[in-house]
N, C-alpha and C positions, 0 to 999 in steps of 0.2 A: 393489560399487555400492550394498549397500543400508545401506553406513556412511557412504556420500558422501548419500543421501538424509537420514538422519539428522541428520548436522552442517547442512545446505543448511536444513533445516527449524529447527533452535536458530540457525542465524543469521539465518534470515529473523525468527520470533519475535523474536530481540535489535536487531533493525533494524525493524521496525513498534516495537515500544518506545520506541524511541532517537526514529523521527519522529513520532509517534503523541502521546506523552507528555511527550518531555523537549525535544523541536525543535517543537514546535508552541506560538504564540502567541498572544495574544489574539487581533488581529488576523485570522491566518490561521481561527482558530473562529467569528468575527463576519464574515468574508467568503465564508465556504467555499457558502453561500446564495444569492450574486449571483452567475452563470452570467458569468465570464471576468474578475473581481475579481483582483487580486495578491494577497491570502490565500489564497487555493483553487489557483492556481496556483503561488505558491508552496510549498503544503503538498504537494502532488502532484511537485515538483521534487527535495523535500529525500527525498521517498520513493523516485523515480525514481535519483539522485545513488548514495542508498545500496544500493539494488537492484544496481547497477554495480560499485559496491563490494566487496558480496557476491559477484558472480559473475566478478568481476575476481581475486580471493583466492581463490576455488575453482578458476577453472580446470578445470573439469569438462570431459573428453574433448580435451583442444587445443578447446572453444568459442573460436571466430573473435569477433573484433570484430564484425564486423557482426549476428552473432548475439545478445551482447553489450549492443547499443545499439540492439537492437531490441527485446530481451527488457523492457530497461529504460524504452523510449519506453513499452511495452504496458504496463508498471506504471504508468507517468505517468498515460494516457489512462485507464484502470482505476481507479486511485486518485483520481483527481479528481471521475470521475462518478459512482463510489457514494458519495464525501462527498458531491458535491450534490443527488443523489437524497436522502441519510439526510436534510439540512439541510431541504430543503423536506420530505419527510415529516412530519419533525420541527418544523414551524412552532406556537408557541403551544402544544405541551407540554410537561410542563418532567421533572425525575426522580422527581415522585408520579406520574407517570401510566406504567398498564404496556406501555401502546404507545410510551411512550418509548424504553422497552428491548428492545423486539421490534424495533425499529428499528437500536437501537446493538447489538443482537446479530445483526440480518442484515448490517450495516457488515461489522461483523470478520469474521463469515465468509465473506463475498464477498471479501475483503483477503487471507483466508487460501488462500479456495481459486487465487487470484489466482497466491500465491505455490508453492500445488502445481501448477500451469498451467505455472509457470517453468519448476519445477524437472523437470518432465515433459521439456519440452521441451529442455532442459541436460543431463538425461540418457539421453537417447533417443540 
């Protein structure tokens, strides 16, 4: 079990990446701000989609579907409200300022521990 945590944790890593960084659009970073905007919700989709993904290929313990696609809604719902918490936090600072990054560093680690939250629950 504790090489299934392991790999679950370098694939969640390479999937916040993948939506984070390389699936994320202007668009979706200029809207993540307005509370039910289709950037923020779809930035929160492509995270959720891949979350599914992830634990779709794992397969941890025969996890049922419904386990599955609840784990991933909960990524949804999670991913979307600490982007627009960080986005309004983050109003009018820009990256000289060091509350900028006390920001975008409680982002990711509410993202991360999101995804220890998952993986708790997938291998429980």
């Amino acid at each position: 079990m504790t090489l299934t945590v392991f790999i679950l944790l370098a694939l969640f890593g390479i999937k916040h990446f993948i939506a984070d960084f390389v699936m994320q659009y202007p668009y979706m970073i200029r809207e993540k701000g307005i509370y039910g905007a289709t950037g923020g919700l779809h930035h929160a989709i492509v995270h959720a989609c891949l979350t599914f993904f992830v634990l779709v290929m794992a397969c941890v313990n025969g996890a049922n579907g419904f386990i599955i696609i609840a784990l991933s809604f909960a990524d949804f719902v999670l991913h979307y409200h600490i982007d627009y918490f960080k986005q309004k936090l983050n109003r009018g600072l820009t990256t000289a300022d060091r509350q900028f990054w006390i920001y975008l560093g409680l982002d990711q680690a509410l993202h991360y521990l999101t995804y220890i939250g998952i993986i708790y629950v997938i291998t429980s």
